[in-house]
N, C-alpha and C positions, 0 to 999 in steps of 0.2 A: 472585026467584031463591032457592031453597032452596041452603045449601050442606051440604055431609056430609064430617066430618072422619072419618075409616077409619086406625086403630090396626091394621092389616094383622100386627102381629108378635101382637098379642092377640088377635084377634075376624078370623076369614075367612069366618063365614056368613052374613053380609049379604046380603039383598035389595038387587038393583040397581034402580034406578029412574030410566026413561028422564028425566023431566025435572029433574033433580037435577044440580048440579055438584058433583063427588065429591075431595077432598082425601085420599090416601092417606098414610101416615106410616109410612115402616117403616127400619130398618137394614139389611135383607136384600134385596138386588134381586131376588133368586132370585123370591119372594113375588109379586112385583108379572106371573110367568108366568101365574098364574091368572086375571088383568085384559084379557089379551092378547086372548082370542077374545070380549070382550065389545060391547056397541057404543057404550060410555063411553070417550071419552079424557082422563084425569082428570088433574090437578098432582098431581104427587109430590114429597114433603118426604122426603129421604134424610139420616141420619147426625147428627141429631140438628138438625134446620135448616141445613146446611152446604151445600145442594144443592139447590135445588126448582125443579123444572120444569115446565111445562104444555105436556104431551103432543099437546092438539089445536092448539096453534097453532104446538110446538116451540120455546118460546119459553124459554131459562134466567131466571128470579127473581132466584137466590141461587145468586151463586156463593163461596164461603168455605171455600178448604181448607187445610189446617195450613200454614205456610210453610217453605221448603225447610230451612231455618238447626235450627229447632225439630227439623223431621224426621230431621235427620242426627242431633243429640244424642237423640234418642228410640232410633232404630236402631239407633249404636252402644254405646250403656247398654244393651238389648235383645240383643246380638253377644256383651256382655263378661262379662254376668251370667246368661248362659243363661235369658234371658226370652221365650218364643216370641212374635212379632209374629203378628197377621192385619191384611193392610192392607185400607182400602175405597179403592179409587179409580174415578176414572174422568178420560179422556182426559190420563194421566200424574200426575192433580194427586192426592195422597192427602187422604181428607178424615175418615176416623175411622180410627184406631186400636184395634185390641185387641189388648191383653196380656195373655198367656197365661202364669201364673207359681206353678206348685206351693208355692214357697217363702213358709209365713205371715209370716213378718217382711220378707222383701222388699216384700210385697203393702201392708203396711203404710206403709213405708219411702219408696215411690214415690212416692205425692200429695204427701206434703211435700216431698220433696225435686227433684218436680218444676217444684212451685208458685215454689222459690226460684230454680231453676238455666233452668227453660223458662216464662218468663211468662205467653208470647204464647200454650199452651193450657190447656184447662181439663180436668183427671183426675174421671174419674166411676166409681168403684168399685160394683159391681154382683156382691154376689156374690162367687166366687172371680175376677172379671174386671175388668179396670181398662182403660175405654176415657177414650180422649182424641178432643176434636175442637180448632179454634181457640174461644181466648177470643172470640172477634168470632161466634162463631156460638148461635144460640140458638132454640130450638123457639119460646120464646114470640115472640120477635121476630119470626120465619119466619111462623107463623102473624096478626100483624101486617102483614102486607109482602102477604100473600095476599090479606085483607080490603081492602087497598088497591089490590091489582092486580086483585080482582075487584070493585073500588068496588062493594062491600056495606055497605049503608049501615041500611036495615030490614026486615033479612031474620032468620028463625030458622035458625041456624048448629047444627046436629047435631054434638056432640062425642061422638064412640063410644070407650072406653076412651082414651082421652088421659090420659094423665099427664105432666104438666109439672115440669119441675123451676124451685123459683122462688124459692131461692138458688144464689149464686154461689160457692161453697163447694166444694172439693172431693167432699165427702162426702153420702152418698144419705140426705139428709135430710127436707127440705121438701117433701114433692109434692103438689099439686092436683089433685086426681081431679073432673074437670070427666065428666058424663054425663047424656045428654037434651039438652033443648033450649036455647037460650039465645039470649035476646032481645040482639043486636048495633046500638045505634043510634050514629050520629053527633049 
């Protein structure tokens, strides 16, 4: 079995290919409308691995969303400092964060002072944007957990625009730009 990992927020001009099992990765559910009329039912990795699902069997992976405790001191830091929120959730549970904050030295200010005061997630600065998911959640893991749910054992694994983060750091530093093919053996 061929698998094809699909960076959906980077790359949408992908050739479908009927005998392909298709891994999508995106933050944006929106994204995932243009999948809909095709005749692929593919796992979708949502929110930085906090969510992955497999569409043709409806089956949830990964379920890991921010925990309630975290979320209310996110919120109301967010209320008191006029930081705009965009939540991602689904069926009540939030599972990424973005903060929306004009203010340079807040922007700044946040990852560490969220690292000390909120443990349990992990700030990832992007830009003028600072999303949070849970510490317990991870792209690389998620895509581990997929290799095992789809017992791929030696097969060539297609990584299309994937970029991984792989430290644990708040800050957008280390990424591996995995692209082409790559031999996955046990």
């Amino acid at each position: 079995m061929r698998v094809v990992f699909l960076n959906i927020d980077k790359k949408l001009d992908t050739i479908i290919e009927k005998d392909v099992k298709y891994v999508l990765i995106t933050d944006d559910v929106n994204k995932l409308k243009k999948f809909e009329n095709l005749d692929i039912k593919p796992i979708v990795a949502l929110y930085n691995g906090s969510y992955v699902v497999d569409l043709e069997k409806n089956n949830v992976i990964i379920d890991i969303p921010i925990d309630e405790k975290s979320n209310k001191k996110i919120i109301n830091y967010a209320n008191s400092h006029n930081v705009n929120t965009l939540l991602k959730e689904k069926n009540n549970n939030i599972y990424e964060m973005k903060l929306l904050c004009d203010n340079y030295h807040r922007r700044l200010i946040i990852p560490y002072m969220f690292k000390d005061k909120i443990p349990n997630v992990l700030v990832t600065v992007r830009e003028k944007d600072i999303y949070i998911t849970s510490k317990r959640a991870s792209l690389i893991n998620a895509i581990d957990e997929i290799f095992e749910y789809l017992n791929v054992k030696n097969s060539y694994v297609d990584l299309e625009n994937i970029y991984i983060k792989v430290s644990n750091e708040w800050y957008y530093k280390d990424r591996l730009n995995w692209k082409g093919y790559e031999l996955y053996e046990n």
